[in-house]
C-alpha positions in Angstrom: 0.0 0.0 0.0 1.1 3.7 -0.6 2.1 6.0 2.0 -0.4 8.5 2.7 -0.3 12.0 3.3 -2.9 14.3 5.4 -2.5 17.6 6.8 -4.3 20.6 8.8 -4.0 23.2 11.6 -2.1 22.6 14.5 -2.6 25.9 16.3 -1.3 29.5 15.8 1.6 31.0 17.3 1.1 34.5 19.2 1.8 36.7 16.5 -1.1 34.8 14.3 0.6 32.9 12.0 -1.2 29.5 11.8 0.5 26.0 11.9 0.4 23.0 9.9 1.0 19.8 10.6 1.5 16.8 8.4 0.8 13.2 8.5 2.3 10.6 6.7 1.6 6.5 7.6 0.7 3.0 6.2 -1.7 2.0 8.2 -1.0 -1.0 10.6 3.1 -0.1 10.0 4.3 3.3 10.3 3.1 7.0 11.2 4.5 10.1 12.1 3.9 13.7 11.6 5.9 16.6 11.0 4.8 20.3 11.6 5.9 23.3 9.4 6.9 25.3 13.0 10.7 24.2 13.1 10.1 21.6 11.0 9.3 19.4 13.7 9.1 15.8 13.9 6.3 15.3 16.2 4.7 12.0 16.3 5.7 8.8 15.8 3.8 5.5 15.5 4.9 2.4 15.2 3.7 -1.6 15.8 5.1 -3.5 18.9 5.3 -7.3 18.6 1.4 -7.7 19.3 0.7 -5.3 16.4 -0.3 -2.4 18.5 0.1 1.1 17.4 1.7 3.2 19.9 3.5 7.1 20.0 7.3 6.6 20.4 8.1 10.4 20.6 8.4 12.5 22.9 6.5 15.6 22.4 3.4 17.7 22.9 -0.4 17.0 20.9 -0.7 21.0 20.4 1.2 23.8 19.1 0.9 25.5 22.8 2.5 22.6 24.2 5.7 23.7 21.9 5.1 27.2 23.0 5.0 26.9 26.9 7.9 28.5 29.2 8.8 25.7 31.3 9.3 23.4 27.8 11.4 26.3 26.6 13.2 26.8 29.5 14.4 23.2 29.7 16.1 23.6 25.8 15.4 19.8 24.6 14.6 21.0 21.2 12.0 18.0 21.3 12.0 16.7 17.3 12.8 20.0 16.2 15.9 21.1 13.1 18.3 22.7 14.5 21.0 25.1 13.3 22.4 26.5 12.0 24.9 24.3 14.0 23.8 21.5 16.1 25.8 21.9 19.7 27.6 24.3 21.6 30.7 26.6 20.3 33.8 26.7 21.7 34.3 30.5 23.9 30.5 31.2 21.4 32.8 32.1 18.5 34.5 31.0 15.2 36.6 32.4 12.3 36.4 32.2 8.6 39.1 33.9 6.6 40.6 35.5 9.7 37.1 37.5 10.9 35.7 36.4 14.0 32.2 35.6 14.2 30.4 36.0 17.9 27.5 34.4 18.8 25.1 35.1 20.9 24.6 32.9 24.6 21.0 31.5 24.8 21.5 28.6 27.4 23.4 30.9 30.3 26.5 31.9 29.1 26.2 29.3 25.8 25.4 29.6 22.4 23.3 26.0 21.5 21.6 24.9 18.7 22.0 28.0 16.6 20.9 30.9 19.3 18.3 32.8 20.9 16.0 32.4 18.1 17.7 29.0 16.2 15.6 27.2 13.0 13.5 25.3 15.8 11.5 28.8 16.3 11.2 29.6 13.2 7.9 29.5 10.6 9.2 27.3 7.7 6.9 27.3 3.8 6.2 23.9 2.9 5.3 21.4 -0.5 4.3 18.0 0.0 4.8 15.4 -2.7 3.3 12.3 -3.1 3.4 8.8 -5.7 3.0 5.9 -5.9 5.9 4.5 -4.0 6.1 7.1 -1.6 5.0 10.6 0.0 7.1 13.5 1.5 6.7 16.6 2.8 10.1 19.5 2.4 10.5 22.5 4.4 12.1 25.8 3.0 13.2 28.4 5.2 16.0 31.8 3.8 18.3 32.0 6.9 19.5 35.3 6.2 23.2 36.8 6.4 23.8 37.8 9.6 20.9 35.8 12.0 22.1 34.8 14.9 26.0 36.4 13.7 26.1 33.8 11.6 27.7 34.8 7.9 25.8 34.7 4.7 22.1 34.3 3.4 21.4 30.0 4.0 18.6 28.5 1.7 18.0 25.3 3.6 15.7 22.6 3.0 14.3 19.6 5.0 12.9 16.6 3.6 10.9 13.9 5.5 10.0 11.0 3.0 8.2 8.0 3.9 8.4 5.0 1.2 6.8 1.7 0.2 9.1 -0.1 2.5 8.4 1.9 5.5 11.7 3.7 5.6 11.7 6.9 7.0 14.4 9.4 5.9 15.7 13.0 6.9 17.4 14.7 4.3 18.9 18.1 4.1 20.0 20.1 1.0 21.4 23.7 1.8 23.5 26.6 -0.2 24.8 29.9 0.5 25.4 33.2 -0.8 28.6 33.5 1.0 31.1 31.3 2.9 29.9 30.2 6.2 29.4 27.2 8.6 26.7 24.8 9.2 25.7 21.6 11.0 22.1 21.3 11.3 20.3 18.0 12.6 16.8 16.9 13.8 16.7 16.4 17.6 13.9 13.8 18.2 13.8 11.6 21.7 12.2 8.1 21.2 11.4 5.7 23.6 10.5 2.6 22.2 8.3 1.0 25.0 5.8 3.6 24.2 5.6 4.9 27.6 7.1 7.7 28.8 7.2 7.0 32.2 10.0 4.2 31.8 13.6 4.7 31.6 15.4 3.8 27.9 17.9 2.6 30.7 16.8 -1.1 29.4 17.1 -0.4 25.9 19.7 -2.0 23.8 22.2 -0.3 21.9 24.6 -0.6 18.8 26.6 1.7 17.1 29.7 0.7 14.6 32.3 3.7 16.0 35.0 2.7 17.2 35.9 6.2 18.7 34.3 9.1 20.0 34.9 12.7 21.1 35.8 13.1 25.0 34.2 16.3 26.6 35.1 18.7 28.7 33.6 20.5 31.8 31.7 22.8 29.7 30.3 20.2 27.5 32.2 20.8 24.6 34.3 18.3 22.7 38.4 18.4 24.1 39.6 17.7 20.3 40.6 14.1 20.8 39.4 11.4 18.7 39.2 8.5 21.3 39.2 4.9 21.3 36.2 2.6 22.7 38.2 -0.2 23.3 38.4 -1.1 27.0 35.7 1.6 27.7 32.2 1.9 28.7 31.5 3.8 25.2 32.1 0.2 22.8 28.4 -0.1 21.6 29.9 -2.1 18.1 28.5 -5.4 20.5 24.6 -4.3 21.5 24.3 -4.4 24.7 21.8 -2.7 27.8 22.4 1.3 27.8 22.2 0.8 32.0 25.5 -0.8 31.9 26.9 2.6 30.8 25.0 4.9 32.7 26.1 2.7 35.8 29.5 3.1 35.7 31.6 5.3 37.5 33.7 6.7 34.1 34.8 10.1 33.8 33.2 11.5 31.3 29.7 9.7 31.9 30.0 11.5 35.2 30.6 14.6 33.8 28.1 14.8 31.0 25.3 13.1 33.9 24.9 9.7 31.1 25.7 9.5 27.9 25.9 13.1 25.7 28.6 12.3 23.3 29.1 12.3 19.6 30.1 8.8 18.2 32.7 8.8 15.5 30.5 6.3 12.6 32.4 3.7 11.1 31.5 2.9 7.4 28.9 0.8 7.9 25.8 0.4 6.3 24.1 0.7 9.4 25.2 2.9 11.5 23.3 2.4 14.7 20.4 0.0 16.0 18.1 0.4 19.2 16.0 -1.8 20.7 13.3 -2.3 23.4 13.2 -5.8 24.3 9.8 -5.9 26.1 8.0 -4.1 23.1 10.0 -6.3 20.6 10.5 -2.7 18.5 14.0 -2.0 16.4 14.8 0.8 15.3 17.8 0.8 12.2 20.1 4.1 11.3 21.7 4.8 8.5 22.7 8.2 7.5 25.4 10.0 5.6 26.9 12.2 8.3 30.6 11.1 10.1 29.1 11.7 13.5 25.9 10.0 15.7 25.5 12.5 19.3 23.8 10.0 21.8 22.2 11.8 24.9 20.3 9.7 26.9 17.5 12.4 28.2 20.4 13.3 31.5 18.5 16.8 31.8 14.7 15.9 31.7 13.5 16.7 34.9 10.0 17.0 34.7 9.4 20.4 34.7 6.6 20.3 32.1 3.9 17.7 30.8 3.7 16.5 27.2 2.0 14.1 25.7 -1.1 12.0 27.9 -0.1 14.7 30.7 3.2 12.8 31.4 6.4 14.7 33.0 9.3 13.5 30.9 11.9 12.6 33.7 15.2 12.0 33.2 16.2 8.8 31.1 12.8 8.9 29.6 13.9 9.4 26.1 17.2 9.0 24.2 18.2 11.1 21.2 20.2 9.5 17.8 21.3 12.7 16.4 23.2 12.4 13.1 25.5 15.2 12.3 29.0 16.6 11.7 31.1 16.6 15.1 29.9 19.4 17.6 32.0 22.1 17.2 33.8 21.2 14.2 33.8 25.4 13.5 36.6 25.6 15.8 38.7 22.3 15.1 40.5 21.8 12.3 41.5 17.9 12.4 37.3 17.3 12.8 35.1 17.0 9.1 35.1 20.4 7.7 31.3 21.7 8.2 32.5 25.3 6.2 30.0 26.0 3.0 31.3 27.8 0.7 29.5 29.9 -1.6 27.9 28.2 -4.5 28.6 24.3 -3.0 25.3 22.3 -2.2 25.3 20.9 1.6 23.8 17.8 1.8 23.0 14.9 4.1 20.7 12.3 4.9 19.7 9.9 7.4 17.3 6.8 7.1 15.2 4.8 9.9 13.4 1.5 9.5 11.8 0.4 12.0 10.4 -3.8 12.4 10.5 -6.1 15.4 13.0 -8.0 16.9 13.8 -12.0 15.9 
């Protein structure tokens, strides 16, 4: 059967501007949704090993849900794009051709996920396409030269496709007037049980990296390219997430779990997560060098989302594909400069089924 494609409002923001959401599924296998307000991955249901249909996501049923102070004072970006650079900046600055760009704190005395007023608050035009082997809905937004101190205009665009098979990608195309830096990803938190109110601590985990990026005490990566071996960060065997978040290691210690960015080996699939109770699987593949892990360490429960739940801490983990966090300002990390006239593009893949 074809994917199909629905949409209609989903609120309207303060200033009046209305908000659509979209809805792609095949009915019995996959659905999620996807609204044109940071285009935002909001829902996501899938089949557990009994066949029923439950919300993996975390997130909100509204557009006030999105909009609400204590959600936005807790900056978990829930399913939004973000950039124009995923992560954190080193001193909230980086240079291009020997001018120094500042950028403006919006978490304390940080600069995340693009600033005060990143692509997850913006109001992005949409077109929606749809065949007979598959539907899709991209998002256009002009970033222009100077938002956020951030060089050059950015034409960006986001793509969520769902096809025959069920496979869900992300895919992001970008250009720019001038030269510049960018990094965006989509920061969604799934639980695969279904419900919120469990830890992922019991999910299994895989990634093929066999490094990652240390941090330091102000969460940002210290520049070496680390080994797994012999640490609590070797995923390449699956095994329970707890047995990481238990230990006493440095740097879980210092992030509060897992928040690191996992150097992907080339594989074809670049990560796999599973619940074990639920029987659901969840399969990555995607383009970009680098997979950030954070397992939910800073959900406290200071606001409800969906069914009225308080997403506590560990109640979500987030697969975020992307170039190395603060790549900008590291010159042995991927290059994420654009330079004027080159296409940016990336793209990452999940397919979801239940576990043999």
């Amino acid at each position: 059967m074809k994917p199909l494609l629905t949409s209609q409002p989903f609120g309207v923001l303060p200033n009046g501007v209305e908000i659509t959401i979209f809805t792609i599924s095949i009915p019995d296998k996959i659905s999620f949704s996807v609204m044109n307000y940071g285009a935002t991955w909001t829902h996501l249901f899938i089949p557990d090993k009994n066949g029923m249909m439950e919300d993996v996501l975390l997130g909100f049923d509204t557009l006030d849900g999105f909009l609400q102070k204590d959600y936005l004072n807790n900056y978990c970006y829930l399913g939004a794009t973000v950039g124009r650079i995923a992560g954190r900046a080193t001193d909230n600055k980086f240079s291009l051709d020997s001018k120094t760009f500042n950028l403006p704190p919006n978490q304390g005395n940080t600069h995340l996920h693009g600033g005060i007023e990143g692509w997850d608050k913006k109001v992005w035009e949409f077109e929606t396409n749809q065949t007979d082997t598959a539907a899709s809905v991209t998002f256009s937004y002009k970033s222009p030269d100077g938002e956020e101190n951030y060089p050059g205009t950015v034409d960006i665009q986001v793509t969520y496709k769902l096809d025959l098979t069920g496979k869900l990608t992300i895919s992001y195309a970008a250009t720019s007037d001038s030269k510049t830096v960018l990094n965006p990803t989509n920061h969604f938190y799934i639980n695969l049980s279904g419900d919120f109110q469990t830890s992922i601590e019991d999910h299994i985990f895989q990634v093929n990296a066999d490094k990652f990026l240390p941090m330091n005490e102000k969460s940002l990566p210290t520049g070496e390219l680390q080994s797994v071996k012999d640490t609590v960060f070797d995923f390449n065997t699956p095994k329970k997430i707890s047995a990481t978040l238990a230990s006493k290691d440095k740097q879980i210690n210092l992030a509060g779990g897992i928040d690191h960015c996992f150097v992907l080996n080339d594989e074809q699939e670049s990560a796999i997560l599973t619940d074990t109770k639920s029987g659901r699987r969840l399969k990555l593949l995607t383009t970009s060098p680098g997979l950030q892990v954070y397992t939910g360490n800073y959900l406290n429960g200071s606001f409800k989302g969906k069914k009225d739940i308080s997403f506590g801490k560990r109640s979500a983990i987030c697969l975020e594909a992307q170039y190395f966090p603060d790549s900008h300002n590291q010159e042995h990390f991927p290059s994420i400069v654009l330079d004027k006239g080159e296409v940016f593009e990336s793209s990452t893949s999940f397919l979801f089924d239940i576990m043999p």
